[in-house]
N, C-alpha and C positions, 0 to 999 in steps of 0.2 A: 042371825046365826043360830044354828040350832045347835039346842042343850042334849047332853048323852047323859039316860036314864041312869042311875045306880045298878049295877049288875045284879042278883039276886046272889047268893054265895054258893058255888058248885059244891054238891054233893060228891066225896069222895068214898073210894073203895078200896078195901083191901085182899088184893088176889093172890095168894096162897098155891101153889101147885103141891097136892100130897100124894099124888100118884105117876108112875114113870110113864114118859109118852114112848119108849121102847114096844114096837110091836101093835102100833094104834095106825091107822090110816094116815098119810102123807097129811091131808086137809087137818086134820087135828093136829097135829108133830107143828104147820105153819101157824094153827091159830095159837096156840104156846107157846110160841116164837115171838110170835107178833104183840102178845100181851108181855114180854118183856121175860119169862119166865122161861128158865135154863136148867136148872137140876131142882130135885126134892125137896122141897123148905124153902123154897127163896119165894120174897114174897115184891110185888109191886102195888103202889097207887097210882089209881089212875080216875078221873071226873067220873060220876057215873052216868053214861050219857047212853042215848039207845043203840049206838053203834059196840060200845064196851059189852053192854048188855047181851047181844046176840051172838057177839063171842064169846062170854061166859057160856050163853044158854049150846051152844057148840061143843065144848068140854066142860060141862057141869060135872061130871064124874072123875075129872081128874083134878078140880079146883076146889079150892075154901075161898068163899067172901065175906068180908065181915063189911059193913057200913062203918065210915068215922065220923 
């Protein structure tokens, strides 16, 4: 029977929206969506994994990331 490795412990993030997606490109208004973020100040965690990442790097000028 095989054994399952110990996970490593996911890196999380914190994604911040401080700019309004009002008058941005449809593609950017869904990837703002899709990270969970809704009006100005709300913020989500989400793993920082390379699929989050490419999102961010998508609206980098309308987000804050912090590392936790």
């Amino acid at each position: 029977m095989a054994t399952k490795k110990a996970t490593a412990e996911v890196k999380q993030i914190k994604i911040t929206l401080v700019k309004s997606t009002a008058g941005r490109i449809e593609n950017q208004q869904r990837t703002v969506k899709a990270l969970g973020l809704s009006k100005i100040g709300t913020s989500k965690v989400h793993n920082d994994t390379p699929v989050t990442r490419g999102m961010i790097d998508k609206v980098s000028h309308l987000v804050k990331v912090e590392e936790i």
